[in-house]
C-alpha positions as CSV (number, residue, x, y, z in Angstrom):
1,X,4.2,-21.4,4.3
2,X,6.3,-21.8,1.5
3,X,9.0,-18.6,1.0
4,X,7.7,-18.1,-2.4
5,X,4.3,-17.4,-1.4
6,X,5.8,-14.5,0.7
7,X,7.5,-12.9,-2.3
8,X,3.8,-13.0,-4.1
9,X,2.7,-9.3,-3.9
10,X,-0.7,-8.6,-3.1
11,X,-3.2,-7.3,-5.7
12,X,-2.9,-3.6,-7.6
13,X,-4.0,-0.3,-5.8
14,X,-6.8,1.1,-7.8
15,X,-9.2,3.8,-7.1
16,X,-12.0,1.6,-5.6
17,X,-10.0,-1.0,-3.6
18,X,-7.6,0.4,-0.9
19,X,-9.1,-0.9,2.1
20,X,-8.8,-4.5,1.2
21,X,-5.2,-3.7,-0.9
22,X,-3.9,-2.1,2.7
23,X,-4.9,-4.7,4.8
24,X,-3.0,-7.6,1.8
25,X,0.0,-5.0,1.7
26,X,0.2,-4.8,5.6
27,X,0.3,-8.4,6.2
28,X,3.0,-8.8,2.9
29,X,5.1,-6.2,4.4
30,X,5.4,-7.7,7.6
31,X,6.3,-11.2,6.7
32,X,8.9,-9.7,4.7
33,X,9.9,-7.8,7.6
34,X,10.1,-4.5,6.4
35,X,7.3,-2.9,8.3
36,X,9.3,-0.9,10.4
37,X,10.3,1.3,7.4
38,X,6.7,2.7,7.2
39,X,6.5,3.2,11.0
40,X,9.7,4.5,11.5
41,X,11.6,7.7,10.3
42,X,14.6,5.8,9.5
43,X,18.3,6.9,9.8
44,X,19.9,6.0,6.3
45,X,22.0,3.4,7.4
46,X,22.7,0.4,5.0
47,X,20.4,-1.8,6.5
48,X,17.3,0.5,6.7
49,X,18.2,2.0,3.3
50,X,17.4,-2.1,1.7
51,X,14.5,-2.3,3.5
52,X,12.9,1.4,2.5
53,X,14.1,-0.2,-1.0
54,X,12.7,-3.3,-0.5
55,X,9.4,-1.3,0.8
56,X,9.7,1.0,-2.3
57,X,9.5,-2.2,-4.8
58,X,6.8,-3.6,-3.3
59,X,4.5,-0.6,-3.3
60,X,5.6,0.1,-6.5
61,X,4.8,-3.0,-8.2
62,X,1.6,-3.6,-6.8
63,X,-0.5,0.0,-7.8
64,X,-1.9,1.5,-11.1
65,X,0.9,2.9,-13.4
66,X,-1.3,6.2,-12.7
67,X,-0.9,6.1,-8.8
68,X,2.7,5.2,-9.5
69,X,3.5,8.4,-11.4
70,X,2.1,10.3,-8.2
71,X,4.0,8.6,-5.8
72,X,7.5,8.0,-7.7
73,X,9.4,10.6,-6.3
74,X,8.4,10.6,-2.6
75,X,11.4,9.8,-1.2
76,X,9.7,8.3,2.3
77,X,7.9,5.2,2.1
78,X,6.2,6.6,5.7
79,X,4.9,9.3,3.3
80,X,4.2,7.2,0.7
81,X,1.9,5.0,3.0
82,X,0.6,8.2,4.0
83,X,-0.2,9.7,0.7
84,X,-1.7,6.3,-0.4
85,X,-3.8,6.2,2.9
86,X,-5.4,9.8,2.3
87,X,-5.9,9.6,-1.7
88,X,-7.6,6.4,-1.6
89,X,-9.1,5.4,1.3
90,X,-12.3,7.5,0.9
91,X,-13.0,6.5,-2.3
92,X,-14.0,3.2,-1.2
93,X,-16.2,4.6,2.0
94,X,-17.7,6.5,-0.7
95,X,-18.6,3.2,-3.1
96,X,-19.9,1.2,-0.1
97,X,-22.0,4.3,0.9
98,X,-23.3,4.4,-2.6
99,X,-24.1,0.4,-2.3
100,X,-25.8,0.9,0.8
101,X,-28.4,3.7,-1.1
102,X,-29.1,1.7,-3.8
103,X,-29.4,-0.9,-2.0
104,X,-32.1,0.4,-0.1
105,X,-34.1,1.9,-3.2
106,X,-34.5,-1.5,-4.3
């Protein structure tokens, strides 16, 4: 795999999508190896403070400028994944639930 297409960041958060956008953001995170900085409750040593920043850009460039406004000033990216996690993840549960009635009306 070329080292460019590791630097491509996966698609935006939105309201509707976070299952699919977690799994993309997972896999991005780890070939980037910065994982650990969600995982982990860091010490702020130099090398974990780049990859929290590194972390930071990533999530940050890849949701809605409305999610980004919530999240900017979370200072943990662990809470950050967290906060992410818990907003959004049941709005897609609720959309495939939704499918799945109208689905059966028809």
């Amino acid at each position: 795999m070329e080292e460019s297409s590791l630097t491509t960041a996966p698609s935006t958060l939105d309201e509707d999508n976070y299952e699919t956008w977690a799994v993309r953001m997972t896999i991005h995170l780890h070939a980037l190896d910065v994982w650990k900085a969600v995982e982990e409750n860091y010490e702020l040593i130099k090398e974990r403070k780049i990859r929290k920043a590194k972390v930071k850009a990533c999530l940050f460039a890849v949701v809605l400028p409305s999610i980004l406004i919530k999240i900017m000033k979370i200072d943990s990216v662990a809470e950050i994944w967290e906060y992410l996690k818990e907003e959004y993840k049941g709005d897609e549960r609720k959309k495939e639930h939704t499918g799945d009635e109208l689905d059966s009306r028809i």
